[in-house]
N, C-alpha and C positions, 0 to 999 in steps of 0.2 A: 492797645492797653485794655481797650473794653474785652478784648477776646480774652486775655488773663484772667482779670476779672470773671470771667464767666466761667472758664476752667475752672477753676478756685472754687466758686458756688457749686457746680456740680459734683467735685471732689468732696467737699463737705454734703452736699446733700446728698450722693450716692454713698460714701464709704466712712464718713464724718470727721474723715483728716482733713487738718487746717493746711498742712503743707503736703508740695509734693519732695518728693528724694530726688537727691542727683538730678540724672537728665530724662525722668518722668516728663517734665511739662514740653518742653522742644521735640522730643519723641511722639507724644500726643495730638501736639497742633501739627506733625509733620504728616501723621494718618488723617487729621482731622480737613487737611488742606489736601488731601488724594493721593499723596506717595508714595513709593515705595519706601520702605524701612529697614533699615538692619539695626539690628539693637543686641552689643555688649555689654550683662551687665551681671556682675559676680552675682553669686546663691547670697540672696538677703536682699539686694538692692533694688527688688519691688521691679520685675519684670511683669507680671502678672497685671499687675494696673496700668501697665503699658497698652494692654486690649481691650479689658475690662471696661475701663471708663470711656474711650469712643464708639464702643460698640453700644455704651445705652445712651450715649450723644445722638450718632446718626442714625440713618434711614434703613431698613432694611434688618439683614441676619449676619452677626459675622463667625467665620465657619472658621475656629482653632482645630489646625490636626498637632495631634499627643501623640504620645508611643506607648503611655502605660493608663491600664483601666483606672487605676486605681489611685492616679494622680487626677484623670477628668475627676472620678469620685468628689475627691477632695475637692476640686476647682469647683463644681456645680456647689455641692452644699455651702461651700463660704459665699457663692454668688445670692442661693436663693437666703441666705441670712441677709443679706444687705440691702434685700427687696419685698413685696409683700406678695408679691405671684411667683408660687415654682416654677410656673413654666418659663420664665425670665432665660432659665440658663438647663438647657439637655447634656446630654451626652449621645453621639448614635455608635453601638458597637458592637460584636457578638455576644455579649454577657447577657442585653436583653430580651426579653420573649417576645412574641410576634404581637401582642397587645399593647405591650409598654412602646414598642417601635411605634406602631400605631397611632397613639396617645401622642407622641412624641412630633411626629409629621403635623399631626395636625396642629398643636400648639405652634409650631414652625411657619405653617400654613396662613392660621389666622393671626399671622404678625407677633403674637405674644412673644417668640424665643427672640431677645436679641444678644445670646451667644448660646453657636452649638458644638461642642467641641465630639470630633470625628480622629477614631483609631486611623493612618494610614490605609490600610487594609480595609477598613471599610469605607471608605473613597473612594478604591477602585471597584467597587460592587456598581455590576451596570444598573441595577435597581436604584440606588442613590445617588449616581450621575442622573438619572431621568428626573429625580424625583428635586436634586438640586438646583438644575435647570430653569426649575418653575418659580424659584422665589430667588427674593430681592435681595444679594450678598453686598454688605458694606464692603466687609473685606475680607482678605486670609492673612491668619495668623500661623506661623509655624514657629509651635515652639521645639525644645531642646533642639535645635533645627542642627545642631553638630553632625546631626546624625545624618544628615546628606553624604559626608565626607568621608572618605575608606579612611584619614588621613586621622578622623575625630574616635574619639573613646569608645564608641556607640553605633558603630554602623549599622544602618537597617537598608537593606536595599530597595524596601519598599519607598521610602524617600524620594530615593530618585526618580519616583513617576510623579510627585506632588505636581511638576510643570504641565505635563502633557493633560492631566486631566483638567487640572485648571482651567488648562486653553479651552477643554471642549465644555465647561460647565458653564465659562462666560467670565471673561475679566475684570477684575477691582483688582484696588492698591492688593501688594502684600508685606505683610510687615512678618520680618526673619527673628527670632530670638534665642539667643543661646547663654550661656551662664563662662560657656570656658571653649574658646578656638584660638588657636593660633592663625599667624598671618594666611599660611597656607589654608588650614579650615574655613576661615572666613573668605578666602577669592573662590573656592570650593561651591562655598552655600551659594554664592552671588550669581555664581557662575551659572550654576546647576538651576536656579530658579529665577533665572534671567532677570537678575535686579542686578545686572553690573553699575547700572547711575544711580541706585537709593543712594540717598543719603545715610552715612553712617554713625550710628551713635554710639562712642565707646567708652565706657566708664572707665577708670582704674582698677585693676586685678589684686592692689594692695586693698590688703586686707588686715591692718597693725594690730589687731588687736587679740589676730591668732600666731600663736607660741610654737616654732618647729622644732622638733625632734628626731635625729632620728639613732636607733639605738641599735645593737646588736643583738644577732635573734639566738640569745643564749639565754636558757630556763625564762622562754617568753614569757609562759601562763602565768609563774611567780611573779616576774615583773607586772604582769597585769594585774594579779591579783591583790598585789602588793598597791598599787595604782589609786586600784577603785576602794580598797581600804582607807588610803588617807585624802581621799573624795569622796567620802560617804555623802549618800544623798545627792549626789551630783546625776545630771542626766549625761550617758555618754552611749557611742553607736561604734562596735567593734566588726573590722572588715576581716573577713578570711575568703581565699580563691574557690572555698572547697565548700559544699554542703554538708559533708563530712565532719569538717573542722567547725562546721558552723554548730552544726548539732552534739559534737565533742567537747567543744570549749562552753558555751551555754552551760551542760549539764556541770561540768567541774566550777564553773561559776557558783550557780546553785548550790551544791553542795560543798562550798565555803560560803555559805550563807549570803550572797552577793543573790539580788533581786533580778538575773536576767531572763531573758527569751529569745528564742532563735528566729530568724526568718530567713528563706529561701525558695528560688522558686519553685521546688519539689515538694512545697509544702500544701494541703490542699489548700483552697483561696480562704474557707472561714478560719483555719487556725493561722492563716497569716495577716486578716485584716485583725483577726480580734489581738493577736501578739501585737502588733501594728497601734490598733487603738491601748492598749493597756500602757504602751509607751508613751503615747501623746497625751494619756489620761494619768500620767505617772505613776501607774497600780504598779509598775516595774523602773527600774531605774537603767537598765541596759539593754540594749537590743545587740546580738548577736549578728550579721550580716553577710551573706554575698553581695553584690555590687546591683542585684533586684530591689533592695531596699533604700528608699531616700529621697529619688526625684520628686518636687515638690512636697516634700515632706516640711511643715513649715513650722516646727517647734523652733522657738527662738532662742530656749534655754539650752540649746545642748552643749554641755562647759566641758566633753574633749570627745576627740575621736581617733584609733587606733586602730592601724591597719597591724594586724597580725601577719600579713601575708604583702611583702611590696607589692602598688597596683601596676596592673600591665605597660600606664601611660602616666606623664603626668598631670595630662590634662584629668585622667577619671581621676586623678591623686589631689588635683585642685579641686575638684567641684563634691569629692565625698570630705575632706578636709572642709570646704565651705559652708557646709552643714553644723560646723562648731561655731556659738558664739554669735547668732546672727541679731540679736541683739544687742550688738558692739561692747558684751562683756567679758569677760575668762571665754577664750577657747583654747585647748591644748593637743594640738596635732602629734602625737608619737607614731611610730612609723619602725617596726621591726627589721632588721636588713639582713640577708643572709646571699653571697654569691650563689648557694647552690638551688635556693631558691629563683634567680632567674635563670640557671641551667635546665630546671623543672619544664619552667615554663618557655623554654626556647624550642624543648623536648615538645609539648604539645602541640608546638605550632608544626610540626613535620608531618607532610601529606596536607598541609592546604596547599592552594597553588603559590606558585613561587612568589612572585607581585607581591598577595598575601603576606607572606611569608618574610618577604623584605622589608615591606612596611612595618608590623609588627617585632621585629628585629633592631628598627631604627629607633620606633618608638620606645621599645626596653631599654636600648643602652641610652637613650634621654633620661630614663628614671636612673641606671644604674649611676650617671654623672650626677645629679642630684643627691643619691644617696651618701656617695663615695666623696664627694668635694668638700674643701673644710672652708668655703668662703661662705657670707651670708645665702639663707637658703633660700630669704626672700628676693634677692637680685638675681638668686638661679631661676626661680619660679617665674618672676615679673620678664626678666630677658627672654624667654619661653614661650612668653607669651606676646612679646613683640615688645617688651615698656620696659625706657631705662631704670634703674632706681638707682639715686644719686645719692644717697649715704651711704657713708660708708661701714657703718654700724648699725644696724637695725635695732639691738636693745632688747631684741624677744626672738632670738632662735640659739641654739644650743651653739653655733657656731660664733654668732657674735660677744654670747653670754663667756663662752670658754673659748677663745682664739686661741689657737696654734700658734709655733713662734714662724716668725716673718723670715727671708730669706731673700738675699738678693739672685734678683732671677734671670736678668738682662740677656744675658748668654744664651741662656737655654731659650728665651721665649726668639730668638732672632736665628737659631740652628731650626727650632721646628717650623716658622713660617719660610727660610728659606728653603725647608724640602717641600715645604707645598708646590713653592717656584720648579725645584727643581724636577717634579714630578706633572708640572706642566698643568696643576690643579687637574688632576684626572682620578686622583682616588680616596677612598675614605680614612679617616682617623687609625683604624688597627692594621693598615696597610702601612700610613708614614711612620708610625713607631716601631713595626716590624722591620723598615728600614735601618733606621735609627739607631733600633738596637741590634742591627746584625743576625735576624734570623732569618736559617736558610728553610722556606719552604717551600711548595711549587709556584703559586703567585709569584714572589719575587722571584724564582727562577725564569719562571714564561715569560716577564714585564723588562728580564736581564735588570732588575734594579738589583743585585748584589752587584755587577760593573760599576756602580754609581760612585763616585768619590765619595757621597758621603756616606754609603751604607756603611753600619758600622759605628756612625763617628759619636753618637749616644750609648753605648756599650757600657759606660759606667752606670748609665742609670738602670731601672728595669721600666717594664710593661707599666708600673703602677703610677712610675714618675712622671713619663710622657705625656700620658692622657692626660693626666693634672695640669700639666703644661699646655695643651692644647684646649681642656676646659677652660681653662682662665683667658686664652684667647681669643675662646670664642665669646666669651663674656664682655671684654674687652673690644668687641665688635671689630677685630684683627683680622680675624678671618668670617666666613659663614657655613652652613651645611648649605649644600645646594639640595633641595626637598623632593626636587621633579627627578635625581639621579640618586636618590636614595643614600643622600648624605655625603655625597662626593665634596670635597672640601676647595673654596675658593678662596679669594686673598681679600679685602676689602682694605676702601684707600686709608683707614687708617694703619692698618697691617703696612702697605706696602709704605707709607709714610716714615712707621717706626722703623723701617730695613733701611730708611735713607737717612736717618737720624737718633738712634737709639737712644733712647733715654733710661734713667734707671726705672726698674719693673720688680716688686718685691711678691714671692711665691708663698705660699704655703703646702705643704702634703697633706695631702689628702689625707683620707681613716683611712686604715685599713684594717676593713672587717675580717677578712679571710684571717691573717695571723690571728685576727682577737677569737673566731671560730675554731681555729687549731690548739690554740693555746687550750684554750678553756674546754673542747674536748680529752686534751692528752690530762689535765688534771680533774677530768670530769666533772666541767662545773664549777659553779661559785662556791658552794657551800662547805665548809671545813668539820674534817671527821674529828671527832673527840677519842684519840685513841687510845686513853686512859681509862676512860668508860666502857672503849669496843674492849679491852682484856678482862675488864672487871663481867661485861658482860658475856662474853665466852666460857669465865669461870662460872656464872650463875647456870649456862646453860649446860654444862658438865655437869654439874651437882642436880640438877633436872632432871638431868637423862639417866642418870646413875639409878635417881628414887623409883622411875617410871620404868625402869629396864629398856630404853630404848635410844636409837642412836642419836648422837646430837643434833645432827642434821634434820630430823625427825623434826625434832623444838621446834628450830625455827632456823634457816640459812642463814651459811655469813652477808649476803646480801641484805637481808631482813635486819641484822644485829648493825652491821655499816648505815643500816638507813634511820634506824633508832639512836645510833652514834652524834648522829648530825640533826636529828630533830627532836630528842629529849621528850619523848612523849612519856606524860604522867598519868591518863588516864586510860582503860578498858577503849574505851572511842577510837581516844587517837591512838592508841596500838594499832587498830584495827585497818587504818588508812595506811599503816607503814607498806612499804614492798614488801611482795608475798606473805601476808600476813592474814588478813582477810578477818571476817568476823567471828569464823569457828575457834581459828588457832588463837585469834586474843583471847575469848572466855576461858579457852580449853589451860592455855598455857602460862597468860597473861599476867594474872596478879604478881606474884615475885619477880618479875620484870619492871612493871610501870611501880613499883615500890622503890623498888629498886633504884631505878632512873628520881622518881624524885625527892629521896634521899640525898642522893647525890648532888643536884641541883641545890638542897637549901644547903649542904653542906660548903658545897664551892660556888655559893651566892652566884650562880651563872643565872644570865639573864637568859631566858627563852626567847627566841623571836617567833615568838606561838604564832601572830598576827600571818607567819612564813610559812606556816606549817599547811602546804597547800594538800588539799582532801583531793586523793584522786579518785576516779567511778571505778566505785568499787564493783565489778561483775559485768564489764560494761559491752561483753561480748554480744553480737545481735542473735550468736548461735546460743547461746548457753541455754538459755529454757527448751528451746528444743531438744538439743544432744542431753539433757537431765531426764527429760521427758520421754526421749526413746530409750534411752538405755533404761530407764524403770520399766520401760514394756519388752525390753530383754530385744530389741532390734538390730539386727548384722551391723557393725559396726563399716560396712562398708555399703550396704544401703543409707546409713544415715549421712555418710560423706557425703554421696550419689547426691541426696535428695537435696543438699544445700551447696552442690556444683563446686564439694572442696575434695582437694587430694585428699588422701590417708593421712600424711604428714601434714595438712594443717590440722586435718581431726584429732591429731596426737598432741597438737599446740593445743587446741581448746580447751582439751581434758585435762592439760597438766597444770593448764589456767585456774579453772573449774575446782580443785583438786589443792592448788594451793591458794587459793583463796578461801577453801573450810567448807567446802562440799562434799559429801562422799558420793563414789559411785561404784557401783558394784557392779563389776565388769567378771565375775568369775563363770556366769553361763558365755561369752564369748572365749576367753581363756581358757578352758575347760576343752574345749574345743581344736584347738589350735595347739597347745602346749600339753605336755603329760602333767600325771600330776607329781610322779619324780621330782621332772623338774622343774617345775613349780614350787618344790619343798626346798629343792637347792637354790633358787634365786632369794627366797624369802628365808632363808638363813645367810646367804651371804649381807642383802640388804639389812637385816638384824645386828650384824656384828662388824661392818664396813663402818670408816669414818666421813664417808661420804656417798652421797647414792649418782653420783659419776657412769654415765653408764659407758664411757669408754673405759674405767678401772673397771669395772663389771665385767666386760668383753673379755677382756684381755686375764680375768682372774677366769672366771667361767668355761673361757673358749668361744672364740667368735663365730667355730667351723657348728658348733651347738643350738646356736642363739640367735636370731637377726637383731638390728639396731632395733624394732618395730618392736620385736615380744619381749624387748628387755625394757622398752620404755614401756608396754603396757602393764609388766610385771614390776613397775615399779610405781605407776599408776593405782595398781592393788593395793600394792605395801604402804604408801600414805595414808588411803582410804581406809585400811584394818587399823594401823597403829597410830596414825597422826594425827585423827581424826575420833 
């Protein structure tokens, strides 16, 4: 009792909480009494004063190895706030200079650090084995310690030397911590850092008070933007796979007036701690993201998080989700889904080694089963993770919010565990459904399972049904993934139980994205064309082109007038954001358009969904300043290709970009060149008096044997920049 007591005192007088969370205190006396540790416990659940508080209890240095600089960062400054000497709490890494290292030893030295948290990688420097040797280690801590495991979100291969040097620096307790492992990750870490006897301390993975989603990756940005509109002022962190998309999405944030910033690791390190801090300092309300952003990030308020891009796993899909709401208020998990997005990424995994390769294969179709299943998301996530969840209704995921209709499934669920039988438990899920449903490909040829009575006997269903079938099964602890065989599927006694006694079993179908993808392609999208407007508007641009002597198309494309159709733009601005429209052609063309349009509008009281009308980057090519800048210095248009390692034909894309967006460019010292000026007089009389500047009508009126595809795009490249501009 008195050892409680004493924790308690120290907790308030080191960090001035009266209580500890969860399994804080039995985790604590479990290092404080010399053990090994393994400690489960979700992003929020105060892992971090798992170490904290016995390393300034006991005797000695205790030595936290990180994975990210910029998490110790973090972890040092909240330490030396809660004490009155910096040197309390180091970091040793390559970020510091040969003085601060110095500084640093020595504080270590004279007892002062009692925590120093050490990159991997610099562990293994024989300079800091020698140097750790010398002093007195309570213990080791490793955190995100997932990252041992090929098996976990984060693999770092340096991990797995954490044991060996251990051994040679000299042994204390070690305590393991990680935020999200499965069964398998967790025997992995134990394994790997020879704590197979700690004691294990595992919280619950439920986490109620965050809200899952997941949606269709159709006109995503709108949906986000749409989003963070009616969460104004909210703090929210947006995941994309790409650097690319990271620094894409950001800027079209921005300019719909939404407060974001990008971070990734291509970034140099001051614009990404300072993007970093302006989020935590709320100067910005969004942060942008690759999956570099977040560990140990400890804003409490962040009320959603949005992955734009499904994550590779779902463990990195729990613990970047985790990040919302860590204050047990509003978190809002949304979650983009698109099949061909994990074809992308099945696509990048080709040429690592195989092993690789299977792992990460197994781990995607774990996320695609979560995405795709219409049962709660939280009993998909928590079974995942090894933990039953015994409602049947969660109350707060899109699944349980809108249930699918129920379906007696008896039949089916007792056909797919008996091909498991029948297959001897020797193969994986897209193996037994290609049974099932009778497809002949070489697998089932080589294995003779089209001999099999029952190849075939599923044929009424498709691909889509099965798996659902076998999801729910496995949910249902019916059957298991065998992990060690890379998902080979076995029977468990309640599977084999329900084969000797069936009971009834009620299904549901799953989404299907794909259809809602095709669909919403073949009608382009959600948004509906006003096509009383597009006529009125075609007529205005006739009457335009009549005053001006110039060809309709000239104005502005029927692309441009479809896109004005559908977004009712009434001012010079937002003309200027339509497709191909740009800043030149609004001023130049604009006013008896946007007059036009909001005439119309008060006339048939149509409501704008202005709030929708999403701003794209306007000019947002990385080439354009260049290719503007050389052609005003009259340079070979195929040195300028050269020098930005693009063909001819994307330089012919940039221009036409360039060009319809309201830039001119005077391309007639190249042209000049290449082309007579003949016929140079003939293209620019055809394009004068054409209903369209089409360059396959062009060919085909002109002569193809005359013209390449190339000088008729650059001679039409001219013709907008003389007349259109």
């Amino acid at each position: 009792m008195g050892n409680n007591f004493e924790l308690s005192s120290n907790l308030k007088k080191y960090f001035g909480f009266e209580h500890f969370k969860g399994n804080q205190e039995p985790v604590i006396q479990n290092i404080l009494d010399g053990n090994d540790t393994f400690v489960l416990m979700p992003t929020g659940g105060g892992k971090s004063l798992c170490y904290q508080l016995p390393s300034l209890i006991l005797e000695g240095t205790a030595i936290v190895i990180s994975p990210l600089i910029a998490l110790m960062k973090n972890q040092v400054d909240a330490m030396r706030n809660f004490g009155e000497d910096d040197g309390i709490a180091h970091f040793l890494n390559s970020s510091l200079s040969k003085s601060a290292t110095i500084k640093v030893k020595e504080d270590v030295v004279e007892g002062r650090t009692k925590l120093l948290y050490v990159a991997p990688e610099s562990l293994t420097k024989e300079s800091n084995i020698e140097f750790l040797k010398k002093i007195k280690i309570s213990f080791y801590a490793v955190d995100e310690a997932h990252c041992i495991s090929e098996w976990g979100h984060d693999f770092r291969p340096e991990y797995r030397k954490i044991r060996p040097i251990v051994n040679e620096i000299g042994n204390a307790p070690i305590i393991a911590l990680t935020a999200t492992a499965t069964p398998k990750v967790q025997h992995d870490i134990q394994k790997n850092l020879g704590m197979l006897d700690a004691k294990v301390f595992k919280s619950s993975f439920n986490r109620p008070n965050l809200y899952y989603e997941v949606l269709p990756k159709i006109n995503a940005t709108k949906e986000i933007i749409k989003f963070i509109r009616a969460n104004t002022g909210k703090s929210g962190i947006i995941y994309c796979l790409s650097r690319k998309k990271v620094e894409e999405l950001a800027e079209t944030l921005q300019v719909n007036g939404i407060k974001a910033v990008p971070y990734h690791a291509g970034m140099d390190s001051a614009s990404r701690s300072g993007n970093q801090d302006k989020f935590l300092m709320e100067d910005v309300d969004v942060v942008v993201a690759t999956i570099a952003f977040g560990m140990g990030i400890d804003k409490p308020d962040v009320r959603f998080v949005i992955h734009y891009d499904i994550p590779k796993s779902l463990e990195g899909y729990y613990q970047e989700t985790g990040r919302a709401g860590r204050d047990g208020g509003e978190g809002k998990c949304l979650t983009f889904y698109s099949y061909k997005d994990i074809q992308k990424l099945e696509k990048f995994m080709q040429g690592k080694p195989i092993a690789e390769q299977e792992i990460g294969k197994q781990l995607l179709m774990e996320t695609v089963s979560y995405a795709e299943s219409a049962v709660c998301r939280r009993s998909v996530l928590l079974h995942y993770f090894g933990e039953n969840h015994t409602e049947e209704n969660c109350g707060n995921c899109d699944n349980c919010l809108h249930p699918k209709k129920e379906f007696q499934g008896q039949e089916y669920v007792i056909k797919a565990l008996q091909m498991v039988k029948a297959v001897k438990e020797r193969f994986k899920v897209d193996h037994l459904v290609d049974i099932l449903t009778g497809e002949q490909n070489s697998a089932i040829r080589t294995y003779k399972h089209d001999e099999l009575e029952m190849f075939g006997s599923g044929s009424d269903k498709d691909h889509h049904f099965w798996n659902m079938v076998y999801r729910r099964a496995l949910i249902h602890s019916f059957i298991e993934k065998d992990i060690e065989q890379y998902g080979v599927i076995k029977l468990c006694q309640a599977g084999i139980n329900f084969l000797e006694k069936p009971v009834p079993f009620m299904l549901t179908d799953d989404h299907d994205f794909e259809s809602v993808d095709s669909e919403a392609s073949k009608s382009g999208g959600t948004a509906v064309m006003d096509e009383t407007l597009l006529v009125i508007l075609k007529d205005l641009r006739k009457k335009v082109s009549k005053k001006k002597s110039l060809p309709p198309y000239v104005i502005f494309q029927d692309p441009s007038l479809e896109d004005m159709a559908i977004h009712y733009p009434i001012t010079i601005e937002e003309l200027s954001h339509i497709q191909g429209v740009g800043a030149g052609k609004a001023k130049r063309f604009g006013n008896d358009f946007v007059e036009l349009i909001a005439k119309y509008v008060e006339e048939n009281d149509i409501e704008r969904a202005q709030d929708m009308v999403v701003r794209s980057i306007v000019d947002k090519s990385k080439f354009k300043v260049y290719i503007i800048q050389s052609i005003d210095r009259k340079m070979d248009l195929e040195d300028i290709a050269e020098a930005k390692g693009m063909e001819f034909e994307e330089l012919l894309k940039e221009m036409e970009a360039i060009i319809y967006s309201g830039t001119k460019l005077n391309l007639s010292y190249y042209i000049d060149d290449v082309i007579d000026e003949d016929r140079q007089e003939e293209v620019i009389e055809y394009f004068s008096e054409a209903d369209t500047d089409n360059i396959e009508d062009a060919l085909d009126e002109l002569g193809e044997e005359d013209y390449s595809e190339s000088d008729m795009r650059l001679m039409r490249i001219m013709f907008h920049s003389e007349k259109g501009l």
